[in-house]
C-alpha positions in Angstrom: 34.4 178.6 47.6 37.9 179.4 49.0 36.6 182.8 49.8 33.6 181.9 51.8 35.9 179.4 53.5 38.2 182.6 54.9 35.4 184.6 55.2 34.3 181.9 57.8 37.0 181.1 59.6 37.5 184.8 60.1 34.3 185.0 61.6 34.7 182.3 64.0 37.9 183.7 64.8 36.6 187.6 65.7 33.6 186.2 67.9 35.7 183.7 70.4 38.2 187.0 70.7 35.3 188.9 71.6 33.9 186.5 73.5 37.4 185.9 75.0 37.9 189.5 76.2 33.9 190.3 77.1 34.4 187.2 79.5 37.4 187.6 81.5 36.4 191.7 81.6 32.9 190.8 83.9 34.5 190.8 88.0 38.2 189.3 86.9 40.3 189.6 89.6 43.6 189.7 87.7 45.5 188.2 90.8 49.4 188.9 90.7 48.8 191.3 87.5 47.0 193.4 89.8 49.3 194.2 92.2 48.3 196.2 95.8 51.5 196.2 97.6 55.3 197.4 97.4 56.3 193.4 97.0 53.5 192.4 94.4 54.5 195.4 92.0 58.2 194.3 92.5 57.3 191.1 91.6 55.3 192.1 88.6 58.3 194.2 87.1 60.0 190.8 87.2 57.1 188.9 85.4 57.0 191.2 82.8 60.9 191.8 82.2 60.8 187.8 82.3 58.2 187.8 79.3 59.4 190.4 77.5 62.8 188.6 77.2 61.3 185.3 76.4 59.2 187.4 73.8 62.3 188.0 71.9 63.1 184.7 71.2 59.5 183.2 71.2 57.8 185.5 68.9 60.4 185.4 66.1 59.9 181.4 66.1 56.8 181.5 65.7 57.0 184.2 62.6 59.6 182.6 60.8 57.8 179.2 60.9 55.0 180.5 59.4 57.3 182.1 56.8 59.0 179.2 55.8 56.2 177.3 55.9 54.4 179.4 53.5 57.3 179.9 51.1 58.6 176.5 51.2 55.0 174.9 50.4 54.7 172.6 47.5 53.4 174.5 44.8 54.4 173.8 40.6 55.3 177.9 40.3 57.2 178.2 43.3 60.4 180.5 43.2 61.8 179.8 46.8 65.3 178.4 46.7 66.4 174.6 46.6 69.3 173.7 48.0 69.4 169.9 49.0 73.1 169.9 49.8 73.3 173.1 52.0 74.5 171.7 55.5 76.2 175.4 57.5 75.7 178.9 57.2 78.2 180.9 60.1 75.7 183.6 60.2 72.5 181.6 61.1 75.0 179.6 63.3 75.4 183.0 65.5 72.2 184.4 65.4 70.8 180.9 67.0 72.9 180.5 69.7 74.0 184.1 70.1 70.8 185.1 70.5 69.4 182.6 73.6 72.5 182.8 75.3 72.8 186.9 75.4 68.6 186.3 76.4 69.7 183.7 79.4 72.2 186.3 80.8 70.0 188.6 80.9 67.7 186.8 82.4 70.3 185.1 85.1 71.0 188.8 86.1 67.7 190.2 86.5 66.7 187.2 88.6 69.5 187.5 90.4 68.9 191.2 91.0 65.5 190.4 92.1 65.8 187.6 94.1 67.6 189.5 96.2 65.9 192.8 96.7 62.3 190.2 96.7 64.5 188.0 100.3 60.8 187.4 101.8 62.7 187.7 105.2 64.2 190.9 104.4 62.4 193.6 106.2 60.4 196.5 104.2 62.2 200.3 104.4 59.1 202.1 105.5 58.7 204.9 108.4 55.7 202.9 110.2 56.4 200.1 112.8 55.8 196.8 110.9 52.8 194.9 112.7 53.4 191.3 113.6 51.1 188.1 112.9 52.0 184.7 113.6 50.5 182.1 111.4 49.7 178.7 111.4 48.5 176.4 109.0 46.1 173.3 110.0 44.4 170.9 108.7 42.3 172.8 106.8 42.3 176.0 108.1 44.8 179.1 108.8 45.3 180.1 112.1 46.7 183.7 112.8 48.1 185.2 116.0 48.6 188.8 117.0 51.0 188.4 119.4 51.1 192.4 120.3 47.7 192.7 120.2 46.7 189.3 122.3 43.8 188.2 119.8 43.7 185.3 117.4 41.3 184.7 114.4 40.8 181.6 112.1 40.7 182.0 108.0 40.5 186.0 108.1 43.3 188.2 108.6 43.3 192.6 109.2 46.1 194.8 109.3 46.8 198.5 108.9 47.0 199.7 105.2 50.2 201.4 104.4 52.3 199.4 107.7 54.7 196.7 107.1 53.6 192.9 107.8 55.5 190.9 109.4 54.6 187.5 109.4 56.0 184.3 111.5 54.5 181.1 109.5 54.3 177.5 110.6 52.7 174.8 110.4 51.0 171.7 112.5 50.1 169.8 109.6 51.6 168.7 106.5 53.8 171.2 104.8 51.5 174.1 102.9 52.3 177.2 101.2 50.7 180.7 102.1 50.1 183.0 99.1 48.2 186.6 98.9 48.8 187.0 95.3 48.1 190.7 95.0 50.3 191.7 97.6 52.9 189.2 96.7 54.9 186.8 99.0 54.4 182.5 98.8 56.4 180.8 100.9 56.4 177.5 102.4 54.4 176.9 105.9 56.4 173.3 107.9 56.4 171.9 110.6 59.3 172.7 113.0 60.1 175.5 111.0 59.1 179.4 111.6 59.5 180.9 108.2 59.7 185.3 107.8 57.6 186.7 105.4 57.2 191.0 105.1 54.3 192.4 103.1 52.7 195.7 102.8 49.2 196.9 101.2 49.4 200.7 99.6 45.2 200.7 99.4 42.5 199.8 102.1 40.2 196.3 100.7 39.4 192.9 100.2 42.5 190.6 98.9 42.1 186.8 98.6 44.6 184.5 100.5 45.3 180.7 100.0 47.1 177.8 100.7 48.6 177.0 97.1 49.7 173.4 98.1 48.0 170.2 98.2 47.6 169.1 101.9 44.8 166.5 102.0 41.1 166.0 101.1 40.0 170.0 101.9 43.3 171.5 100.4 40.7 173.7 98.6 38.9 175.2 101.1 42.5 176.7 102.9 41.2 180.2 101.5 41.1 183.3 103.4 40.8 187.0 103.5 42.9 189.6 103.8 42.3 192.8 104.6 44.2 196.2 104.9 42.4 198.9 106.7 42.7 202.2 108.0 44.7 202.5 111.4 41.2 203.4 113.1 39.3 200.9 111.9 42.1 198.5 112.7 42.2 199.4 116.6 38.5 199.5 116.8 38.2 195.4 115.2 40.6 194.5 117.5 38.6 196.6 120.7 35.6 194.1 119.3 37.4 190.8 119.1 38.6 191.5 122.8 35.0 192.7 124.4 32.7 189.9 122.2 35.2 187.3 121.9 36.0 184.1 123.9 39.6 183.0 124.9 41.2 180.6 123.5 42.6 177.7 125.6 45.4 175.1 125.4 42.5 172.3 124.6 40.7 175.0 122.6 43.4 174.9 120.5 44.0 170.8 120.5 40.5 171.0 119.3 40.6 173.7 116.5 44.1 171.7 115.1 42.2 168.8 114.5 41.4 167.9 111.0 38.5 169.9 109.7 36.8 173.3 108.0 36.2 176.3 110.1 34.2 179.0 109.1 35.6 182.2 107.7 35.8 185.0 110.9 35.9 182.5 113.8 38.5 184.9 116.6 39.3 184.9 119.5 39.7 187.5 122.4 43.4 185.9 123.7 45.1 183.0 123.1 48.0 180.8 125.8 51.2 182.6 125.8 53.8 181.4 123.6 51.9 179.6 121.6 53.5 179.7 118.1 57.1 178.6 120.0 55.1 176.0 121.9 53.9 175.0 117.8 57.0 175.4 116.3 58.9 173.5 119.6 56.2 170.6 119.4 58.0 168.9 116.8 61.8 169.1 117.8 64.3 172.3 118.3 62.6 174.5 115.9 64.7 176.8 113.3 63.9 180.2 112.5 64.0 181.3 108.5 65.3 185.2 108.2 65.4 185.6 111.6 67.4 188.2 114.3 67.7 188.6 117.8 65.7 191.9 117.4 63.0 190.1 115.6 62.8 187.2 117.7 62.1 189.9 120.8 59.6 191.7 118.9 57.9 188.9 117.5 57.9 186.2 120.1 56.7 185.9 123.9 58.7 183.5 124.9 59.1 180.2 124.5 57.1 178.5 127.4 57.6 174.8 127.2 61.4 175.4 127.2 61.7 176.7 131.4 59.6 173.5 131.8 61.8 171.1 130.2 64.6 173.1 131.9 63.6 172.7 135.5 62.9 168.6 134.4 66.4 167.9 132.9 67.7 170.3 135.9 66.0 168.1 138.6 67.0 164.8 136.3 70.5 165.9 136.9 69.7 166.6 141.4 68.8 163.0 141.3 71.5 161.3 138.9 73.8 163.2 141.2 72.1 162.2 144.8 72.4 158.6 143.1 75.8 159.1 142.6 76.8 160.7 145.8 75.1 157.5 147.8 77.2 154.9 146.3 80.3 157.0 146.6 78.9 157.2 150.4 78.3 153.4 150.7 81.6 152.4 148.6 
């Protein structure tokens, strides 16, 4: 009876692993264990030096509790040791707190080594010119901006394979978080802010983007693609989008930021100048995460509603002063 009860358990075991690894091998799309880009590889080194060092004191838990729960069973013929009164043993003392805290240096230096080299504001060392693509996220839908090349799609974003990304995030909406998990990155999207963020893909495809933060009732639908391309095929999408496309206007836009799903591939042939300042302006003096002067002249027009608000304050001042100067006059 005890046999047939192994024999059983066994067998339930071996199919759910089979059924386990058949399952996840039909079209998985192993996400950030998949890596497609110079940041997502560096970042999977760090998952797997994290897990490896964790491993070390995980694994040997988990083995020595069975052990001494095996050994230490009640049983008339067992030959394990009692010892009721034994309350300190030096050597045990050192192996479980020598061990963890050796395991959390390591693990406080490797981070630290990678959080720096992984600064999503630091630009990538490549030969090619990075590209540059403003994005915004809205309620519930992503917004990107080529500011070089004058077009402007909704929930789909193209670039260059093999050419640094460099991308300007914000957001006019509640605070989200913008994620291409197989070429790495995640960082927040606010309001007021404009956040830095350089990827790169090695390989032309496909790669699945998201917002990875709850924002409202459609949170789930903030998906997008991404995808790298040759340099040709690049220059001739954007030729299309400016020849087939409409322009996109300041109430174009008013319209598109309200709440609400877009379909995937919605672009546009230009958008108003200054745009992503004007977003990032609307809610206050915006700040600027990672950035440079050289950065902010390659990857802004201009900020548009500042000469306005210039010229207003200036001819504020014309009359405060004319005001000023006729009571002097009258006095």
């Amino acid at each position: 009876m005890k046999t047939t009860g192994w024999i059983k358990r066994t067998a339930a075991f071996a199919a759910l692993a089979v059924m386990t690894v058949v399952m996840t091998g039909c079209g998985a799309d192993w996400g950030v264990l998949d890596p497609k880009g110079q940041v997502g590889k560096q970042q999977l080194d760090l998952i797997i030096i994290s897990t490896l060092l964790c491993l070390v004191v995980v694994v040997p838990v988990l083995v020595l509790t069975a052990v001494i729960v095996w050994r230490y069973r009640m049983r008339a013929d067992s030959k394990a040791k009692y010892d009721p009164n034994w309350s300190h043993s030096t050597k045990l003392e050192a192996i479980w707190w020598g061990v963890p805290i050796v395991i959390i240096l390591a693990l406080a230096i490797v981070t630290a080594i990678y959080t720096y080299k992984l600064e999503p504001s630091k630009p990538l060392e490549h030969e090619a010119k990075p590209i540059t693509i403003q994005v915004v996220s809205l309620d519930w839908k992503w917004l990107f901006l080529y500011p070089e090349q004058g077009i402007a799609t909704v929930g789909y974003v193209q670039f260059p394979e093999d050419v640094p990304v460099h991308f300007q995030l914000t957001s006019d909406a509640p605070m989200n978080s913008f994620w291409i998990p197989r070429l790495g990155g995640q960082i927040y999207t606010m309001s007021g802010m404009a956040m830095s963020l350089n990827l790169i893909a090695d390989e032309p495809g496909e790669y699945m983007g998201s917002g990875a933060n709850f924002s409202g009732k459609d949170f789930a639908k903030m998906q997008f693609t991404a995808k790298a391309s040759s340099q040709q095929e690049f220059d001739d999408w954007v030729k299309g989008i400016k020849s087939s496309s409409s322009e996109m206007t300041k109430v174009g836009y008013d319209e598109l930021a309200k709440p609400g799903v877009t379909e995937e591939g919605v672009s546009y042939s230009a958008f108003p100048q200054g745009l992503f300042d004007q977003i990032v302006n609307k809610y206050g003096e915006g700040h600027e995460h990672g950035g440079s002067a050289e950065n902010k002249a390659e990857g802004h027009e201009g900020h548009e509603a500042q000469p306005a608000a210039t010229a207003e304050n200036s001819a504020d001042s014309q009359a405060a002063e004319s005001q000023t100067n006729h009571h002097e006059h009258h006095e």
